[in-house]
C-alpha positions in Angstrom: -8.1 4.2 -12.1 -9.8 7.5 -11.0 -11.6 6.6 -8.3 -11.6 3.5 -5.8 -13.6 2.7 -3.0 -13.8 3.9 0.5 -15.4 0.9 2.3 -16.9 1.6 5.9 -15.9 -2.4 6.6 -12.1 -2.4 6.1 -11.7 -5.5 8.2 -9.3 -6.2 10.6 -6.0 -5.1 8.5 -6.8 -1.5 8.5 -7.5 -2.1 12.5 -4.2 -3.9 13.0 -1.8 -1.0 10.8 -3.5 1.4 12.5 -2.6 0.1 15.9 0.7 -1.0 14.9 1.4 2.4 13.0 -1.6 4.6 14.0 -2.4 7.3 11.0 1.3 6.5 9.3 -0.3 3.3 8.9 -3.7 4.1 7.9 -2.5 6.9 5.5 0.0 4.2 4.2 -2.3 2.1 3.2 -4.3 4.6 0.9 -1.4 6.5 -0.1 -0.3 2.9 -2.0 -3.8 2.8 -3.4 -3.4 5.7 -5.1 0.1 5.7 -6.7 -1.3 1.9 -7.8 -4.2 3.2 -9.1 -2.2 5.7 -11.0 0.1 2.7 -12.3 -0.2 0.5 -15.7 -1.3 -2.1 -14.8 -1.6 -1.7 -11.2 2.0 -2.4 -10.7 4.7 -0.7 -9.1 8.6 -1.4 -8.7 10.2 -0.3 -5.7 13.2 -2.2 -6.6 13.6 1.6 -8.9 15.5 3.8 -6.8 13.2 7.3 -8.4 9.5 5.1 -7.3 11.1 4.2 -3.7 12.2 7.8 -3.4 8.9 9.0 -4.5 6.6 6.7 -2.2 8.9 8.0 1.0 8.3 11.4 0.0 4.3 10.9 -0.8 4.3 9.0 2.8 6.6 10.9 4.7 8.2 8.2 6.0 11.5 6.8 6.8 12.4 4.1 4.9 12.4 1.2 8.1 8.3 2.4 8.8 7.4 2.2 4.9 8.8 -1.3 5.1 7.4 -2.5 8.5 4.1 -1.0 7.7 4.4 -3.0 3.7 5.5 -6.2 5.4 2.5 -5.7 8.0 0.1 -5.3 4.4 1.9 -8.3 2.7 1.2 -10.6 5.9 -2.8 -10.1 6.5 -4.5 -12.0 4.0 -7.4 -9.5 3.6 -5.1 -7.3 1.2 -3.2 -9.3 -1.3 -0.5 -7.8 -2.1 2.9 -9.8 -4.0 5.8 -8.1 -2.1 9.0 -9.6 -3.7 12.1 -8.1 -3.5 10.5 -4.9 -2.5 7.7 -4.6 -5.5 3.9 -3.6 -4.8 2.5 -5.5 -7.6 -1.3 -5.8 -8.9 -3.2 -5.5 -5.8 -6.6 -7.5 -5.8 -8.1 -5.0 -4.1 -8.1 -2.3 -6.9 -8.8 -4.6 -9.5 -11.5 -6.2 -8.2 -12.8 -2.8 -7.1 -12.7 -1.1 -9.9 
């Protein structure tokens, strides 16, 4: 994917990380966007030691915030996201967006 959406209307999830998590949140949640849209498939293991690494280091966060701010994605059921055993895999949102 080169290029997702943007929408003005996030909904209420965007609201809730950002007051749970202000920007770390909000930045979150796009930052995960992008490495999924730069995935086959739109799926990526964090269960690998190098992609968990690497989405720390593209968030700059410590591991306990990535996860809390994750969990807080997985539980809102505006974003679908399968979290199992700590793997972002095939969100709606960029597939049904793009």
């Amino acid at each position: 994917v080169n290029y997702f959406p943007h929408l003005i209307n996030q909904g209420k999830t965007l609201y809730i990380l950002e007051s749970k998590f202000s920007n770390n949140g909000y930045s979150t949640l796009f930052k995960i966007l992008e490495v999924l849209g730069q995935t086959e498939y739109h799926y990526y293991n964090c269960n690998e030691k190098n992609n968990w690494e690497y989405l720390l280091a593209k968030t700059h966060l410590e591991d306990k915030i990535l996860n809390d701010i994750i969990e807080t994605i997985c539980a809102k059921n505006t974003y679908i996201i399968r979290f199992v055993f700590s793997t972002i895999n095939h969100w709606n949102y960029m597939v049904k967006n793009t």
